[in-house]
C-alpha angles and dihedrals in degrees: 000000000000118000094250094056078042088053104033086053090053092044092055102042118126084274089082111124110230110043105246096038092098100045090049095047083058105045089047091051093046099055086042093244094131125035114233090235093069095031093066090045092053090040096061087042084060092048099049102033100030121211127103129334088210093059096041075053100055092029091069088037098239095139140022124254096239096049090045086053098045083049099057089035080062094044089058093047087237137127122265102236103214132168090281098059118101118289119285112235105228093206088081096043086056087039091060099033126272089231105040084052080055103046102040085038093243126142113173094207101188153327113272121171109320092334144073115230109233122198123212145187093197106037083174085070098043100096091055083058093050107087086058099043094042085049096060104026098031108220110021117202107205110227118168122245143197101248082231086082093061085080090076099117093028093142090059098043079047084055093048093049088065100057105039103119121077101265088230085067103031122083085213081111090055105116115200092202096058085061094054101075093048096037079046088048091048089053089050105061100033085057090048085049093053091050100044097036109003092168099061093030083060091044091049092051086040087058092039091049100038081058101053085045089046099052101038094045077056101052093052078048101065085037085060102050087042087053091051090054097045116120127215123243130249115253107282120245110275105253111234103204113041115218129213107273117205115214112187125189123184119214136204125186089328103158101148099042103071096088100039086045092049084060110042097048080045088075099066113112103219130109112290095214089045088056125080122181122194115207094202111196133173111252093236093044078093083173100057091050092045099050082047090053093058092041114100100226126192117249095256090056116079138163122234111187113217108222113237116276142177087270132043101207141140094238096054081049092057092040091058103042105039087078084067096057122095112203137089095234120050122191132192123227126160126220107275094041121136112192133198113259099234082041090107100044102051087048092053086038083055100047085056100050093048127069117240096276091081099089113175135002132219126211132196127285125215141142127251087196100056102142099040095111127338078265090069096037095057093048092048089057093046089049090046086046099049105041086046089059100048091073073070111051090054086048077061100055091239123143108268117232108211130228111233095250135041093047117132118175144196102264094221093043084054102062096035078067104053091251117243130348110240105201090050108099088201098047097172102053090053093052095046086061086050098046088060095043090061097048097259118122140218128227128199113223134207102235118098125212117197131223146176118280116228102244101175116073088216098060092033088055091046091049098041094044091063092046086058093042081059096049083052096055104031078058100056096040082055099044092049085100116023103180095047079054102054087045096051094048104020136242090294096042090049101055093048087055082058101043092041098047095024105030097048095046087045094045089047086044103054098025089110089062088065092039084075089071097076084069086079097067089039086062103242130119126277108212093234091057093099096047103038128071117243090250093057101041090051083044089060096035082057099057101043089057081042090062088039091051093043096054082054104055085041089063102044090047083055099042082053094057099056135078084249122120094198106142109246081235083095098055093078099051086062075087084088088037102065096061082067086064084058106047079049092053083045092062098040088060097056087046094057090063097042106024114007092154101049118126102224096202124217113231110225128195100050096114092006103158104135100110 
């Protein structure tokens, strides 16, 4: 007897952890269809991390997942229900409940006799689901299924993705038609008030915009003292016992990214079977599923299509797909995203040293493309400045608003939340805010991932002008009910939600108002010259360049925190950035009254040289 037949006996004996395991260990050694080799390393994987042998199995890639499916079929002694087997009924999928049949892998497929048929993905789990099953359908008769099939009442698990979230907390209820008549009504008489007194209507939107600069710039000031003061933590506890971690990535129209993605989430060092990567595409983006069909993707990497819905947004993506992970921890990347290898592990080693209140965890933002034009330079110093602030904004025990990436939650805290709202175009900032509002918190991590810049100022206004449209928005669904608000965070946190929404879209609204007053070192006239003394008009002059100095510093502390050798030369010249920001917050406006709930897409790939 060789070592390896020696080895591989003791490793299937009855000792095995998961009932099943052995059985199928057996049947697929017996019909060749896994070397012994792999078979004892995957063995001593399930006896050390858990979980199931079938999906240590397809994880590594050693079998199919038709042939592992026909073999367990064989060792229950059940059909293999296929395509070609006879029509589901879809009354008893909605009997039972579309989303648990997702989630616990079930599918009753019809009445037969005096039994109903049930489907499963996990026949070694059946007989825990029996006593409900049993209770609504009466006898239940096991058969195995491709997991494909679970998609039979996709519409109205579509349907369910985009209302998942409570309505008291959604903006789905938001009507763009009921804000025409008052925002109508608002045009109307500023424009009555610059013609009749132009001077004191432009003095009134100078104060009102000198204030909302005032008190968002601020705000990024006491963040950045908090941040310069932040300590670093002690090393985590090793975790013993690793979990499955699910990492999904929506994609859209995407054709170009598989490869580049394969192999940068490749990098992650974290175990591969322990791993599992959700593709999630739209069902009608036919060239992104069918880049990703030709694509020869590792086993811990799967597709799941999102049926078509009455929105097409990342957050009903993620709704919808997030009842197909299997981790307890679920994390967020795009498509262009290059984390860090260790990323994974410190932000299982953080989960584990934290109680269950810590919800969710953001990592770092930067570009791998920074000097591929002044566009993504500038966008480069306002990343390295912002995501050096937020360490302090959570020193300050403000509400953290989330970046749509790097985001990685608690699974049970998710769902308590409602997961994602799907009509928010800025879904995580909205879920930050909730987040905070239900007592969970939110940590920043020290681990980067990088991502593409946006070079081109067509595609950076389309895309900021949806991350303003969502501010908009996320702003009026929370402010639906102030007092409630200021109960659930608190009188600070409440007025950082204000200064950060309200104060930023009203700062990149009226900044244009402020913008007249370079007109005074190039020698010509203000207009409230003549009605305002010489005091308060330096007074204001003084605090406009005081905005203007502190952004800069802003931007020189976080360049001096990256990896990134751009000269500081560049941060002055963000000075004819910003208007972009403003043509952005334009366009978001006008957006918020047409199309509040359109999803601007981001076009990725275009400098894509990260790797």
């Amino acid at each position: 007897m060789s070592a390896v037949t020696a080895h591989l006996r003791s490793a299937i004996e009855p000792a095995a952890p998961v009932r099943g395991a052995n059985a199928l260990a057996r049947k697929l050694l017996h019909h060749g269809l896994v070397h012994p080799h792999d078979m004892v390393e995957v063995l001593r994987l399930h006896r050390s991390q858990g979980g199931r042998l079938a999906d240590l199995l397809l994880a590594r890639g050693l079998i199919r997942e038709e042939r592992l499916l026909a073999v367990l079929a064989e060792i229950w002694g059940v059909g293999l229900y296929s395509d070609h087997s006879p029509k589901i009924d879809p009354r008893l999928i909605d009997a039972f409940g579309a989303v648990d049949c997702q989630s616990l892998h079930l599918l009753p497929c019809q009445v037969i006799g005096g039994g109903t048929l049930v489907a499963t993905a996990h026949p070694e789990e059946f007989h825990r689901h029996c006593p409900r099953l049993e209770a609504v359908f009466g006898p239940v008769l096991m058969v195995v299924i491709e997991s494909v099939l679970l998609r039979v009442r996709g519409a109205g698990l579509a349907r369910l993705a985009e209302t998942r979230v409570a309505a008291c907390d959604s903006c789905r209820s938001y009507r763009a038609e009921a804000m025409r008549l008052p925002v109508m009504i608002l045009a109307l008489v500023a424009v009555l008030a610059g013609a009749l007194w132009p001077a004191s209507a432009l003095l009134a939107l100078v104060i009102v915009a000198l204030l909302a600069g005032i008190a968002f710039t601020g705000l990024k000031l006491a963040a950045l003292f908090g941040a310069l003061h932040h300590r670093a933590e002690p090393p985590p506890p090793v975790v013993v016992r690793l979990p499955i971690v699910s990492v999904m990535v929506a994609l859209y129209r995407e054709s170009n990214i598989a490869p580049r993605l394969i192999k940068r989430l490749g990098r992650l060092d974290y175990p591969q079977e322990l791993l599992d990567v959700l593709l999630v595409v739209e069902a009608e983006d036919l060239l992104t599923r069918e880049a990703l069909d030709r694509a020869n993707l590792p086993g811990w990497m799967r597709v799941v299509v999102v049926p078509d819905g009455t929105v097409k947004t990342k957050p009903r993506a993620l709704n919808f797909a997030l009842d197909h992970c299997r981790g307890s921890i679920v994390g967020v990347y795009d498509a262009e995203d290059a984390p860090e290898p260790d990323q994974i592990r410190k932000v299982v080693q953080r989960f584990h040293a934290r109680g269950p209140d810590l919800a969710c965890l953001q990592g770092r933002l930067e570009f791998y493309n920074p000097r591929i034009n002044w566009l993504s330079r500038c966008f480069t110093i306002e990343y390295a400045a912002w995501f050096r602030l937020l360490p302090g904004v959570e020193q300050l025990g403000l509400a953290v608003p989330l970046g749509g990436t790097t985001l990685f939650f608690r699974r049970a805290a998710l769902d308590t939340l409602g997961r994602w709202d799907a009509h928010n175009v800025t879904e995580d900032a909205d879920l930050g805010m909730r987040i905070a509002r239900r007592g969970f918190r939110t940590e920043l991590i020290d681990t980067t991932t990088f991502e593409e810049a946006t070079c081109r100022p067509r595609s950076w206004v389309k895309q900021r002008s949806r991350w303003i449209k969502g501010f908009m928005m996320t702003w009026l669904t929370h402010m639906r009910d102030p007092a409630l608000l200021w109960r659930e965070l608190g009188p600070r946190r409440f007025v950082g939600f204000q200064l950060l929404f309200g104060g930023s879209v009203l700062h990149a609204l009226l900044a244009p108002v402020l913008w007249t007053f370079w007109a005074l070192p190039l020698g010509l006239p203000h207009p409230i010259q003549a009605i305002v003394p010489d005091v308060w008009l330096w007074t204001l002059i003084l605090g406009f360049f005081a905005i203007e100095i502190v952004l800069i510093a802003f931007g020189i502390v976080g360049m001096g925190r990256t990896r990134h050798r751009l000269s500081t030369l560049w941060v002055p010249t963000m000075i004819l950035y910003y208007p972009l920001a403003t043509l952005a917050a334009y366009k978001a406006a006008w957006e918020m009254l047409v199309h509040p709930f359109y999803w601007d897409k981001t076009t990725h790939g275009e400098f894509d040289i990260g790797g």
